[in-house]
TORBA-727302 format. One line per field, with one value per atom (N, C-alpha, C): residue in one letter; chain; x, y, z; residue number from 1; atom name. Coordinates in steps of 0.001 Angstrom, whole numbers, plus 500000, padded with zeros to 6 digits. Example, Ala and Ser with C-alpha at 12.3 -4.5 7.8 and 13.67 -1.06 7.14 Angstrom:
2
residuo	[a  a  a  s  s  s]
cadena	[A  A  A  A  A  A]
xx	[513190  512300  513200  512850  513670  512900]
yy	[494310  495500  496700  497750  498940  500030]
zz	[507800  507800  507800  507080  507140  507870]
num	[1  1  1  2  2  2]
atomo	[N  CA  C  N  CA  C]
REM end
This chain:
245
residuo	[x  x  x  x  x  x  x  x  x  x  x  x  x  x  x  x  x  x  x  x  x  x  x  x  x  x  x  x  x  x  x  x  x  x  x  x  x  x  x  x  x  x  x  x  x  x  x  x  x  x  x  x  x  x  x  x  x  x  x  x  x  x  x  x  x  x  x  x  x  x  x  x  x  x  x  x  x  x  x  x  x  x  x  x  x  x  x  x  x  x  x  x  x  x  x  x  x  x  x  x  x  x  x  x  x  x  x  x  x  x  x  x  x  x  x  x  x  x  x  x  x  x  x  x  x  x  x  x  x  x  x  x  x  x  x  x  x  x  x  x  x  x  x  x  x  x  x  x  x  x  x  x  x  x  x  x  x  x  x  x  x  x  x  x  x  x  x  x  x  x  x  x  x  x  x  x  x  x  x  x  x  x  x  x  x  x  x  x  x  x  x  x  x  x  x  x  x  x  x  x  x  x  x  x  x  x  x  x  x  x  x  x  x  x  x  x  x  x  x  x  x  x  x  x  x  x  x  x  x  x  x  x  x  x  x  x  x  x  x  x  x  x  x  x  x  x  x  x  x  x  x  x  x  x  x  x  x  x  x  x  x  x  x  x  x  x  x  x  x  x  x  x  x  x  x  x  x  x  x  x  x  x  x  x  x  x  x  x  x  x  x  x  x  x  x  x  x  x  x  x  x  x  x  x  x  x  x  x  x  x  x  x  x  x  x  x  x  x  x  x  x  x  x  x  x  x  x  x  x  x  x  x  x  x  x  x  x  x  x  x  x  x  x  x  x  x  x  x  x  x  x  x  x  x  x  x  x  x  x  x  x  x  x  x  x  x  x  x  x  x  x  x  x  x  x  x  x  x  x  x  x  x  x  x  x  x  x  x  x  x  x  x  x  x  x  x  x  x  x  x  x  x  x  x  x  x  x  x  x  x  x  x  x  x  x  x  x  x  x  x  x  x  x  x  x  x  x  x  x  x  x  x  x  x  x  x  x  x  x  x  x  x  x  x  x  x  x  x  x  x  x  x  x  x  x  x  x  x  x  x  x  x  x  x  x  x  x  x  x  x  x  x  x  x  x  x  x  x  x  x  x  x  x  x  x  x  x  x  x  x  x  x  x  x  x  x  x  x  x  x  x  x  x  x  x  x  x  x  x  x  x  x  x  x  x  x  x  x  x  x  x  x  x  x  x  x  x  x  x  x  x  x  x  x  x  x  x  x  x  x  x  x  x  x  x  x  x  x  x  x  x  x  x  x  x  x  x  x  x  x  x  x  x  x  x  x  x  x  x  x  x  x  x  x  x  x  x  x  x  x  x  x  x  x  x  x  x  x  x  x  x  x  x  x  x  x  x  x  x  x  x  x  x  x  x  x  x  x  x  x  x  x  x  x  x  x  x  x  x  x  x  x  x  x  x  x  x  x  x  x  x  x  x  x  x  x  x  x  x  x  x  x  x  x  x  x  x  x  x  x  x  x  x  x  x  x  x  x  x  x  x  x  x  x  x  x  x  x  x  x  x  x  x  x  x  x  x  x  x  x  x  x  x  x  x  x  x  x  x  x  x  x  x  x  x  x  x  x  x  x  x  x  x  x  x  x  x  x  x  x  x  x  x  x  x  x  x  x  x  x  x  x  x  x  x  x  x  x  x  x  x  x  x  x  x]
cadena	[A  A  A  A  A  A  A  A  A  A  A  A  A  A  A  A  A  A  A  A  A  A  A  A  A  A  A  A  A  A  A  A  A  A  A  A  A  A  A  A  A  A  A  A  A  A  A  A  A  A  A  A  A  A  A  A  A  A  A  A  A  A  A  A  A  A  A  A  A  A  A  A  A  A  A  A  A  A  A  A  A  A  A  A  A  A  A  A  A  A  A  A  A  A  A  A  A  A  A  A  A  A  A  A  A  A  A  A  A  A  A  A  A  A  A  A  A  A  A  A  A  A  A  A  A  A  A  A  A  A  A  A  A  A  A  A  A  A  A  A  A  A  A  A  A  A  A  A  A  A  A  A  A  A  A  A  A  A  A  A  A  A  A  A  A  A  A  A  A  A  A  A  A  A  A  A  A  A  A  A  A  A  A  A  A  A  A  A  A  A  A  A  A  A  A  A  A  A  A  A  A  A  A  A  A  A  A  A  A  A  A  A  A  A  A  A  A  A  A  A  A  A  A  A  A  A  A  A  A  A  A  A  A  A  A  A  A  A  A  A  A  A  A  A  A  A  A  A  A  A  A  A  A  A  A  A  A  A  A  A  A  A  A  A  A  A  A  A  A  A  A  A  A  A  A  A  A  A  A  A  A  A  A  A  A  A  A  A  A  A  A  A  A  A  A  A  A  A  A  A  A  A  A  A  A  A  A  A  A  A  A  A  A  A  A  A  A  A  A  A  A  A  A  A  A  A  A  A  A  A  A  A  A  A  A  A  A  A  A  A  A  A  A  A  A  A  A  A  A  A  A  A  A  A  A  A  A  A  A  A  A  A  A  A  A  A  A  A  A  A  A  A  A  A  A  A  A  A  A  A  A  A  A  A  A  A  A  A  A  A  A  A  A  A  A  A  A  A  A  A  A  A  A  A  A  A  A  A  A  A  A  A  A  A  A  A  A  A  A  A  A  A  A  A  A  A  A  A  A  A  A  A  A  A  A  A  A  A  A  A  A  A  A  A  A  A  A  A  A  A  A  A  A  A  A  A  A  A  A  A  A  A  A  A  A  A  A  A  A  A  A  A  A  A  A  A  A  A  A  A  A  A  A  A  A  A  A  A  A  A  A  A  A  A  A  A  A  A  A  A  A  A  A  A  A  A  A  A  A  A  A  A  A  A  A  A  A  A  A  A  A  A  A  A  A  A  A  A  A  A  A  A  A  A  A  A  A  A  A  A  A  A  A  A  A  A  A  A  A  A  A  A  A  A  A  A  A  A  A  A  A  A  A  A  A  A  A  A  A  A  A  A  A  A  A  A  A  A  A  A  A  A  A  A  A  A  A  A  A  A  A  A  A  A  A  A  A  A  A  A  A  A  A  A  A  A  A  A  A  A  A  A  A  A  A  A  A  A  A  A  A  A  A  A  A  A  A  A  A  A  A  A  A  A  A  A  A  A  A  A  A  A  A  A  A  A  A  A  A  A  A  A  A  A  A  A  A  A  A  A  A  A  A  A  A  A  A  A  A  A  A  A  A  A  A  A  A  A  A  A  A  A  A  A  A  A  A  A  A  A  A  A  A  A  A  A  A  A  A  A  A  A  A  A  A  A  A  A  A  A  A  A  A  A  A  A  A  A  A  A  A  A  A  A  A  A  A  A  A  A  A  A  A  A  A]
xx	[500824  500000  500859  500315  501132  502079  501088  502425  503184  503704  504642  505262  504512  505260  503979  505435  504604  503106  502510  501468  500622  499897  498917  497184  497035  495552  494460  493518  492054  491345  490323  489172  487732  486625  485363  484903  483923  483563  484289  485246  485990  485220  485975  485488  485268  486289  486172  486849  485987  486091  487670  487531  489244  489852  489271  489563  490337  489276  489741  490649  490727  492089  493023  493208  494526  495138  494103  494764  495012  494511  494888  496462  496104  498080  498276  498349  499741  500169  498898  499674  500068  500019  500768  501287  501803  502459  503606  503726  504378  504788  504361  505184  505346  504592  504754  503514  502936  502457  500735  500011  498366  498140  497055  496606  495675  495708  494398  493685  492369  491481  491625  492106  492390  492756  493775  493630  492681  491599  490989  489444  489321  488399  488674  490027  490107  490337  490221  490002  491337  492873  494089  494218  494827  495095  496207  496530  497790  498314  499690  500432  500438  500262  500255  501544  502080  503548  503501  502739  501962  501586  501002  500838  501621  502970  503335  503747  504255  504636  506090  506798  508029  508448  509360  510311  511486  512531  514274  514253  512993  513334  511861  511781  510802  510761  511762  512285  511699  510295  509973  508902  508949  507953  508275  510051  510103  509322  509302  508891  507487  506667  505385  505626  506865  506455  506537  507333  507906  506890  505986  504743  503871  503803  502569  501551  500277  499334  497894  498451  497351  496111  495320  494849  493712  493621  492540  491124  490115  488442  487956  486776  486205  485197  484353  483788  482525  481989  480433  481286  482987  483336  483473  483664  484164  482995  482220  480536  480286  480067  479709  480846  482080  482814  482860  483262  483204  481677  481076  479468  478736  479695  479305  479596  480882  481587  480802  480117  479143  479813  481579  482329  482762  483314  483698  482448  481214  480060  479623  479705  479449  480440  481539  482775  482432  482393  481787  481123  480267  478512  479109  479553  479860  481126  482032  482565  481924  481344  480186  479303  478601  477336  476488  476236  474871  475373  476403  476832  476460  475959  475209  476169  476055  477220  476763  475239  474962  476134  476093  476513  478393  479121  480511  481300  479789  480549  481704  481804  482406  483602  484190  485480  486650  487798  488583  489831  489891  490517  489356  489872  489287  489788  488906  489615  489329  490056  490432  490071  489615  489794  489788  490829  490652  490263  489068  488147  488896  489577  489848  491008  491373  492775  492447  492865  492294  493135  493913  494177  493905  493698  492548  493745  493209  494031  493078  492665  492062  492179  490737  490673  490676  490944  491240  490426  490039  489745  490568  490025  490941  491413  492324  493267  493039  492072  492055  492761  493581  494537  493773  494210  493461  494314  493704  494398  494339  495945  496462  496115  495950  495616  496518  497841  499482  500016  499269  499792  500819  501343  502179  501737  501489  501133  502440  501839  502923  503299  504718  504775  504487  504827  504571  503030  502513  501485  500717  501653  500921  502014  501245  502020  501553  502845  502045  502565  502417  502706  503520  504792  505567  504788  505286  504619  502624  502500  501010  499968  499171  498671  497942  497965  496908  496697  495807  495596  495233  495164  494813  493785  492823  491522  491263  491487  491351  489819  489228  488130  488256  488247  488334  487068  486629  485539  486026  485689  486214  484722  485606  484794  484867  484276  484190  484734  485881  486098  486616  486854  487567  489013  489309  490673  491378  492375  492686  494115  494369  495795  495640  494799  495385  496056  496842  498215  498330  498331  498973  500845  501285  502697  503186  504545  505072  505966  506721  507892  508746  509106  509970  511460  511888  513124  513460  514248  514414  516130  516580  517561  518213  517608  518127  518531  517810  518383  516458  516545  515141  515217  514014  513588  512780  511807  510867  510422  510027  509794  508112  506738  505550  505268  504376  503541  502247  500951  499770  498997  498677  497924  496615  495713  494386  493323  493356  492578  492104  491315  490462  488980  488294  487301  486647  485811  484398  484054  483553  483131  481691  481552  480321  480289  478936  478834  478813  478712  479706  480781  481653  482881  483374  484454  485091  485948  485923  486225  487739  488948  489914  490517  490377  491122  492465  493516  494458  494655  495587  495652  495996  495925  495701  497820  498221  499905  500612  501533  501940  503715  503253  504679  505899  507313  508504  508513  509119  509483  510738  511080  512956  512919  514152  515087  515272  515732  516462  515345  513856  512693  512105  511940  511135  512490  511372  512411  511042  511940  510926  510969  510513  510353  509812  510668  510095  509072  508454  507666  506880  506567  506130  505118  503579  502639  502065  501711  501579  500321  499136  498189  498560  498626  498333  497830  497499  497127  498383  497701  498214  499475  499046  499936  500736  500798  501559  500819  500085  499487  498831  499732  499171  498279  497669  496074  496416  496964  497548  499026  499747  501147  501365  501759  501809  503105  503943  505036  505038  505143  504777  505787  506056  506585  506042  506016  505592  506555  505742  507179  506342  507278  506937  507610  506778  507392  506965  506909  506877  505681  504646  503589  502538  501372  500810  500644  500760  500472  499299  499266  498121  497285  496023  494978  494487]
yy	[498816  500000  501234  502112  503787  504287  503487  503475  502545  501686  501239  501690  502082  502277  503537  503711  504929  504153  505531  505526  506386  505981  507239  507289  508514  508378  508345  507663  507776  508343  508549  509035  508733  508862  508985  510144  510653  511913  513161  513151  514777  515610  516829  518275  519149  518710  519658  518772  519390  518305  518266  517406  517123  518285  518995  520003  520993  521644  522705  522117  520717  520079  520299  519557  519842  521081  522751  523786  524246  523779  524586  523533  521986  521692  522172  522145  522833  524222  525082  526584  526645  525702  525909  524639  523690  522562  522508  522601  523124  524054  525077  526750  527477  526682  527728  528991  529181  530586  530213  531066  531296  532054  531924  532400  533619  534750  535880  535519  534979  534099  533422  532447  532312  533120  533880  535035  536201  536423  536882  535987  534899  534219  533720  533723  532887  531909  530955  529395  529297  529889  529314  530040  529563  529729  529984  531094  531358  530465  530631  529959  530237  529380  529218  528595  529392  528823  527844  528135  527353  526028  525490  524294  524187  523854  523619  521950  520854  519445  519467  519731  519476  518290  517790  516560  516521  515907  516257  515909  515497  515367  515980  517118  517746  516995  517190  516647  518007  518052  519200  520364  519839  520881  522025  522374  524080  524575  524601  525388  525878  525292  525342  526453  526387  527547  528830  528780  529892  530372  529982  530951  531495  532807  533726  533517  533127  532425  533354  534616  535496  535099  536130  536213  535125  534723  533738  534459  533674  534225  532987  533330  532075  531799  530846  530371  531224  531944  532613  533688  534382  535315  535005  533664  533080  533442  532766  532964  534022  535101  536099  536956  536696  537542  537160  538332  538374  537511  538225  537672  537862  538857  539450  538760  538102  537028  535724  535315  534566  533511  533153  531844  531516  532359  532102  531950  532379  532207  529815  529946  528593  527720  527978  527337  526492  528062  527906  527307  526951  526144  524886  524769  523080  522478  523636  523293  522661  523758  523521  522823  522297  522040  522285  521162  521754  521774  522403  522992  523824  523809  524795  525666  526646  527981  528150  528696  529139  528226  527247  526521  526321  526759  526390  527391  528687  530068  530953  530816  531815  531474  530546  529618  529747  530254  530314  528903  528046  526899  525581  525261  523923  522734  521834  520687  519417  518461  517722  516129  515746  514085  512599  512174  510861  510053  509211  508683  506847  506632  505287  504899  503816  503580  501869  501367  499902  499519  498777  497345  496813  496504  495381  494647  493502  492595  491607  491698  490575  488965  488121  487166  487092  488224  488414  489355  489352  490343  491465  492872  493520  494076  494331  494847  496259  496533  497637  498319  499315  499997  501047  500375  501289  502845  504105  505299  505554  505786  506154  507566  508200  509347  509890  509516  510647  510208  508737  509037  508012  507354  506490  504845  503979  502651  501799  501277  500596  499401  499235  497948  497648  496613  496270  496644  497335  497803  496816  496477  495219  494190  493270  492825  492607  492631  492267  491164  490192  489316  489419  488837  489392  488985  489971  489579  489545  490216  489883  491504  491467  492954  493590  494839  495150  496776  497080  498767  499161  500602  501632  502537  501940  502959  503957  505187  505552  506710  507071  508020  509386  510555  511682  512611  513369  514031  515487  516783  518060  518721  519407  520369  522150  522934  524426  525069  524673  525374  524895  524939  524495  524462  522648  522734  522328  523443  523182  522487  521905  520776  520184  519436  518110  517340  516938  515994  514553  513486  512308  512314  512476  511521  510353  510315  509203  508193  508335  508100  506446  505798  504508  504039  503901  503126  501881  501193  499975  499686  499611  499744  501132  501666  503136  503845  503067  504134  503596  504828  505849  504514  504235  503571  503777  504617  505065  506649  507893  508870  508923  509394  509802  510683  511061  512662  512469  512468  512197  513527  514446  515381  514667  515123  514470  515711  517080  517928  518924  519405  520321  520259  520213  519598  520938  520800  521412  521035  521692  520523  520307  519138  518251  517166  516537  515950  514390  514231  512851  512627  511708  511529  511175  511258  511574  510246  509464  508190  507718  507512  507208  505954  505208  504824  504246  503717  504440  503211  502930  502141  500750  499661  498355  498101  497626  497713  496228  495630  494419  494788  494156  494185  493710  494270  493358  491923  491429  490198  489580  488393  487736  488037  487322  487620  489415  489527  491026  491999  491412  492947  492036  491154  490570  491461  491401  492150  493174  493970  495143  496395  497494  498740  499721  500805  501814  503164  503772  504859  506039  506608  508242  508643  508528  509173  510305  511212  512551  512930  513566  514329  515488  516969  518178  518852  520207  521085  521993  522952  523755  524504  524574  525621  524694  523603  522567  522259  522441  522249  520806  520269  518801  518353  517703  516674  515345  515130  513531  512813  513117  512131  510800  510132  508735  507781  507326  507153  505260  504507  503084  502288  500846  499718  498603  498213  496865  496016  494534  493621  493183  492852  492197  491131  489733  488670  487597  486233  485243  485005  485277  484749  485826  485516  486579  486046  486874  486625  486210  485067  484267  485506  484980  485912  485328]
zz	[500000  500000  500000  499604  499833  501303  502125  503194  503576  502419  502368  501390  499657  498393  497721  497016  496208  495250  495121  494315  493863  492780  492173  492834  493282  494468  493212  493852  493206  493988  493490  494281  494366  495434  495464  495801  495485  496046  496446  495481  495173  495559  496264  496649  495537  494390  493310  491925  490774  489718  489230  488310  487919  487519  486483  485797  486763  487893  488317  489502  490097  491544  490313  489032  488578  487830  487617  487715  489140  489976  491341  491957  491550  491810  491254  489592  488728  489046  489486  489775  491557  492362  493288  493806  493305  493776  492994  491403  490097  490285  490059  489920  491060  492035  493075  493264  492434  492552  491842  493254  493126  491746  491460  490234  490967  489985  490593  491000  490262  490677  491919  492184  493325  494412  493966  495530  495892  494471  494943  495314  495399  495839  497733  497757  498868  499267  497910  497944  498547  498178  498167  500257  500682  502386  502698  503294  503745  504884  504990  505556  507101  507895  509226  510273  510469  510708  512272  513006  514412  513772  512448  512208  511257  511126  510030  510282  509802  510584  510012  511570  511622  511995  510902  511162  510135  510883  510146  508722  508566  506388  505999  505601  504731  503165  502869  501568  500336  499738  499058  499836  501051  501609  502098  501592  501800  500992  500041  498878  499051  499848  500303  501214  502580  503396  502611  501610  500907  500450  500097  499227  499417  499438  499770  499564  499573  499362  499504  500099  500103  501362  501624  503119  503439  504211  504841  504861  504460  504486  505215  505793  505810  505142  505431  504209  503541  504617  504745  503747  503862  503122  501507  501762  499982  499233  499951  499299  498562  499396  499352  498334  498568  497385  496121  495329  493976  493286  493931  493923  492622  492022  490601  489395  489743  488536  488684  487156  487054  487378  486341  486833  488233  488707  490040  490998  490713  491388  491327  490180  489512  490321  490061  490557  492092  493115  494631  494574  493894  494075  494110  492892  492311  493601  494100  495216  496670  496590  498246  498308  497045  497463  497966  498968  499942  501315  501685  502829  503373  504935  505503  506052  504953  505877  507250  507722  508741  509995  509596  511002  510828  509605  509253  508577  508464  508011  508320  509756  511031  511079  510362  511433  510215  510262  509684  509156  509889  510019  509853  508760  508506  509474  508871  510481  509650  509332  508641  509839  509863  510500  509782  510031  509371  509811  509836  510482  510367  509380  509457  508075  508242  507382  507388  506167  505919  504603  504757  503793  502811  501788  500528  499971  500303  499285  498703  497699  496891  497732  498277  498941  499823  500714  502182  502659  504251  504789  505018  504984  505099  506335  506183  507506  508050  509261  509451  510415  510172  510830  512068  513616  514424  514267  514646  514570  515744  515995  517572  517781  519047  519182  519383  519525  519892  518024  517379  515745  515718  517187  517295  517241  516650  516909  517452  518620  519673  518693  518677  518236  516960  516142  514703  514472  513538  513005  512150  511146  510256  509251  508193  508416  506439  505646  504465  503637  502754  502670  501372  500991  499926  498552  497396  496411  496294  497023  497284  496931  496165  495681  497123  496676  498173  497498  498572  498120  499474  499246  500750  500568  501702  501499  502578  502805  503819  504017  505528  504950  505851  505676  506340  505735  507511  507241  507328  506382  506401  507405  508014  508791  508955  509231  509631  508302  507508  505968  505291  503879  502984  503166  502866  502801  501489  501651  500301  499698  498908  498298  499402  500178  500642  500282  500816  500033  501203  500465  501428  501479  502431  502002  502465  502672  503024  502692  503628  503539  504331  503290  503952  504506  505216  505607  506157  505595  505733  505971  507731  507977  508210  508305  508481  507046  506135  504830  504047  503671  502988  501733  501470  500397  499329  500043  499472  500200  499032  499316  498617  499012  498507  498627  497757  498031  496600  497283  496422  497029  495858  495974  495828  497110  496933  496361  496541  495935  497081  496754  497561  498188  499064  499482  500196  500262  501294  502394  503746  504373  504258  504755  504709  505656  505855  507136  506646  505632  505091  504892  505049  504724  503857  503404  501982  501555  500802  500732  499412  499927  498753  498910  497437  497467  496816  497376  495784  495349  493840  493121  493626  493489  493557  493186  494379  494076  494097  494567  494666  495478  496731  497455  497098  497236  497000  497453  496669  496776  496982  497679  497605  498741  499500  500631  501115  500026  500624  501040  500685  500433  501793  502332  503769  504715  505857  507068  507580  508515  509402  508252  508820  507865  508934  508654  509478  508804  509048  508090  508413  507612  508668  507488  507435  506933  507338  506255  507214  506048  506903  506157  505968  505225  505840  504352  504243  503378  502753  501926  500986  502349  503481  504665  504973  504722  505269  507120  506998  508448  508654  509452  509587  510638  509930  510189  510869  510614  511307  510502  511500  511152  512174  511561  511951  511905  512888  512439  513093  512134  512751  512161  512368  512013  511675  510321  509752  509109  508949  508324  506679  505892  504686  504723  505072  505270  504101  504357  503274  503376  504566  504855  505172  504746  505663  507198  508209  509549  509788  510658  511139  512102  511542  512548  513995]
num	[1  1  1  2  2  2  3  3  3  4  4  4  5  5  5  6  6  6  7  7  7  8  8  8  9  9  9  10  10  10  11  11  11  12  12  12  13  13  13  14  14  14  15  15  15  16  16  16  17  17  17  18  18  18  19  19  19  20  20  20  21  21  21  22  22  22  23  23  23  24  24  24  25  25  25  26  26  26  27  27  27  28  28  28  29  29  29  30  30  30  31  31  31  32  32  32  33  33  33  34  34  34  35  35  35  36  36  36  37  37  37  38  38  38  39  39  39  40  40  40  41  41  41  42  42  42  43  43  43  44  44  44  45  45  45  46  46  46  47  47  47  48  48  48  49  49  49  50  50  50  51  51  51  52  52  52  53  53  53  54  54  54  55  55  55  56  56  56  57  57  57  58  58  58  59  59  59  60  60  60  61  61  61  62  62  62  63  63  63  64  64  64  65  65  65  66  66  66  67  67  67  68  68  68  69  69  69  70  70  70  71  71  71  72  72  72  73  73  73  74  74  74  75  75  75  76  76  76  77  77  77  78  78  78  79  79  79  80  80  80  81  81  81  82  82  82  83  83  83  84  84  84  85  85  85  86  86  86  87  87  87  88  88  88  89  89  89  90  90  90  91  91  91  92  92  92  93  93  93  94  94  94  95  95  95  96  96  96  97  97  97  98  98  98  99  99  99  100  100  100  101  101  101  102  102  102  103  103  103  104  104  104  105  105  105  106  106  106  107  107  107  108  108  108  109  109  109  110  110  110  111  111  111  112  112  112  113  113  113  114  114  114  115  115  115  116  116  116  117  117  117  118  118  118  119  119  119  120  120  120  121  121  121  122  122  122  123  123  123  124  124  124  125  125  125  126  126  126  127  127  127  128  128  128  129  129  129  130  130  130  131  131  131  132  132  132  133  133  133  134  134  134  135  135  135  136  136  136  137  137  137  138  138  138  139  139  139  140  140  140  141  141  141  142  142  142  143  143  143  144  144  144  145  145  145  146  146  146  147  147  147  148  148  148  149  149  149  150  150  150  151  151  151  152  152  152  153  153  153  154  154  154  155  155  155  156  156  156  157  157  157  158  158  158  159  159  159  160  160  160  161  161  161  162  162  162  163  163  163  164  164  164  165  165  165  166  166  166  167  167  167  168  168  168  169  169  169  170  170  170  171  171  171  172  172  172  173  173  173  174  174  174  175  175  175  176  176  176  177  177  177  178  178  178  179  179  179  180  180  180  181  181  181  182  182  182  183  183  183  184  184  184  185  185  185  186  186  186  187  187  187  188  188  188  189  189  189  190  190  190  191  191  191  192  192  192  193  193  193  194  194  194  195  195  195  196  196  196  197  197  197  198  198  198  199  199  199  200  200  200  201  201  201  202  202  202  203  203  203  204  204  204  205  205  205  206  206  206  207  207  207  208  208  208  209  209  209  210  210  210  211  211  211  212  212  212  213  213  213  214  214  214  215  215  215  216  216  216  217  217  217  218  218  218  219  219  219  220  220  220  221  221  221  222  222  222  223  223  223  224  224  224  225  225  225  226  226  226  227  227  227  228  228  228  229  229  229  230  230  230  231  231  231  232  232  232  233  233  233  234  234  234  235  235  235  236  236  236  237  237  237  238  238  238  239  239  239  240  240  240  241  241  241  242  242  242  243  243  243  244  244  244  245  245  245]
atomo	[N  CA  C  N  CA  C  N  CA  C  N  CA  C  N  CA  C  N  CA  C  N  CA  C  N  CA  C  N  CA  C  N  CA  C  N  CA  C  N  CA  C  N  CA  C  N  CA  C  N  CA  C  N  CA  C  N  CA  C  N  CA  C  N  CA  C  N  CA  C  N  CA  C  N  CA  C  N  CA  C  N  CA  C  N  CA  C  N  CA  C  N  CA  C  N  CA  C  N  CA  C  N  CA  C  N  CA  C  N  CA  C  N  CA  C  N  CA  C  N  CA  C  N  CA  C  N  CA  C  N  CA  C  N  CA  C  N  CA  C  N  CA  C  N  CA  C  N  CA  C  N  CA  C  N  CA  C  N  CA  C  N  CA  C  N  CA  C  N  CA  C  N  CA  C  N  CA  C  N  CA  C  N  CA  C  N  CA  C  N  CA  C  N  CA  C  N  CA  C  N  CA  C  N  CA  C  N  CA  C  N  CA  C  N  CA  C  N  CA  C  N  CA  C  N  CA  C  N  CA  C  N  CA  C  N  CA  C  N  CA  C  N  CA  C  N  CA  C  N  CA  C  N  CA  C  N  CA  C  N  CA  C  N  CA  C  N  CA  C  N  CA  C  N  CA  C  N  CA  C  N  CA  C  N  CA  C  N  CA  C  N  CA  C  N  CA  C  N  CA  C  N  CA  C  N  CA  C  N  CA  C  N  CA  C  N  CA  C  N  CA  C  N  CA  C  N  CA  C  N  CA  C  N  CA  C  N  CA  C  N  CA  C  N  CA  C  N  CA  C  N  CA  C  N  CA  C  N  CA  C  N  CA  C  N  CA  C  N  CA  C  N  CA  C  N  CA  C  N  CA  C  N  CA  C  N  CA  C  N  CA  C  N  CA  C  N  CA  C  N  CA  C  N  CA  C  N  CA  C  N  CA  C  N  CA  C  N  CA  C  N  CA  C  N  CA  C  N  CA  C  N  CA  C  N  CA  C  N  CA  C  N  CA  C  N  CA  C  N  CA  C  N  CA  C  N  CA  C  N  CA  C  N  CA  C  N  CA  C  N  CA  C  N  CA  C  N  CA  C  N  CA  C  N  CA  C  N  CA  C  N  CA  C  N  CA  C  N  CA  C  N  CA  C  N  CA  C  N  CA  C  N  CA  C  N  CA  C  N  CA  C  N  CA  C  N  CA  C  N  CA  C  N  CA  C  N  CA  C  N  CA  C  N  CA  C  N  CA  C  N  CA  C  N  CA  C  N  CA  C  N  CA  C  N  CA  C  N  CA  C  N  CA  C  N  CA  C  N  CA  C  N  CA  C  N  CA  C  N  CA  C  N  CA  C  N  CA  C  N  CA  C  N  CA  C  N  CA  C  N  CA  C  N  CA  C  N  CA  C  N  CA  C  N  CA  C  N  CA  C  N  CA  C  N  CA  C  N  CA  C  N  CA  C  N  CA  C  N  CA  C  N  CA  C  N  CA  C  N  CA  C  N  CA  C  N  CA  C  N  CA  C  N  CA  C  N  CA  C  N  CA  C  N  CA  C  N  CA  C  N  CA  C  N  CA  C  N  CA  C  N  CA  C  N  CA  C  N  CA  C  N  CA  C  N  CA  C  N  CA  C  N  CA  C  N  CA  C  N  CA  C  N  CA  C  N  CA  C  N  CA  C  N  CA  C  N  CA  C  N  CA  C  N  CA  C  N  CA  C  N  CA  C  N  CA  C  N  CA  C  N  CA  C  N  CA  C  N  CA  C  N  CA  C  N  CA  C  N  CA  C  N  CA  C  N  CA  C  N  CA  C  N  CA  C  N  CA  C  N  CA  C  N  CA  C  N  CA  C  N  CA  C  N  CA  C  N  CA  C  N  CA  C  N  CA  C  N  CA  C  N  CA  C  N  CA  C  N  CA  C  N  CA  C  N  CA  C]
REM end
């Protein structure tokens, strides 16, 4: 799965259609830099240096603190601005839906929860990953069987405002040297009182002697501010077998 090896995210129930998640990565994950439109809507969020997720390997996430991103609204403000522009009016809609500002208007900080993390491997039940509340799972986490396909479904509910470039990452080591580096832009979302459902491509673990053993790893949620939602730093093995239940 992705937190073990890289991969490309899918999705259910996107916040916002393909078209407009992949001009809003390309002009700030790519170049670096908000588009007008965007800064004058609001959608894009300035940087919050109180949440940013520090740990000794960023790897590309300077480039993120670096960018001006223009001022924070909340959501009742998005609405309501540039109320005159028919596209950017359309845009918001098809964003929000049927979100009740009255009750998620006021609040400047979105709030991101990931409600659950789970396993698939074709024939098997799947493996559901409990979520620690310090982010730490005691002890070996899971266990995957070499050579064997699997995928990662995880579900998070958005709350109080729009968050925007959610990104998965994640990162592997095996022996004290880096194996694997990730980063899956998941898009931009609304909140809503359903939860938001991904899951990513269908993969197949290493195989042989040298790829079984322990693995150490560090998954991290956060947004466009780099402000993290849940990091997770655990230990699993890829062995010959899957582990008896």
């Amino acid at each position: 799965m992705s937190l073990a090896v890289g991969l490309v995210s899918s999705s259910k129930n996107m916040g916002l259609d393909d078209e407009n998640a992949a001009e809003v990565s390309h002009k700030t994950e790519k170049t670096g830099e908000a588009s007008a439109d965007q800064l004058s809507t609001g959608m894009v969020r300035s940087p919050s240096e109180g949440s940013l997720c520090q740990t000794e390997e960023e790897d590309d996430d300077d480039e993120v603190k670096k960018i001006e991103l223009g001022p924070q609204f909340t959501l009742k403000e998005q609405i309501e601005k540039d109320a005159d522009d028919e596209s950017l009016r359309r845009w918001k809609e098809q964003l929000l839906g049927s979100v009740d500002v009255n009750s998620v208007g006021e609040t400047l900080e979105p709030e991101v929860k990931i409600m659950s993390l789970a396993i698939k491997s074709p024939g098997r039940s799947d493996i559901i990953l409990p979520i620690p509340v310090d982010g730490n799972p005691k002890g070996l986490w899971f266990t995957l069987k070499e050579g064997s396909r699997y995928s990662l479904e995880f579900t998070f509910q958005v709350s109080n405002n729009i968050v925007s470039g959610l990104k998965y990452t994640n990162t592997v080591w095996k022996t004290a040297v880096k194996v694997d580096s990730t980063k899956e832009m998941l898009g931009t979302f609304s909140p809503q009182s359903e939860p938001y459902t991904h899951v990513l491509p269908e993969d197949t673990t290493p195989s042989g002697i040298f790829a079984r053993g322990s693995y150490s790893a560090r998954s991290k949620f956060a947004d466009d501010d780099n402000k993290c939602f849940l990091e997770i730093n655990y230990t699993f093995d890829i062995r010959k077998d899957w582990q008896s239940s």
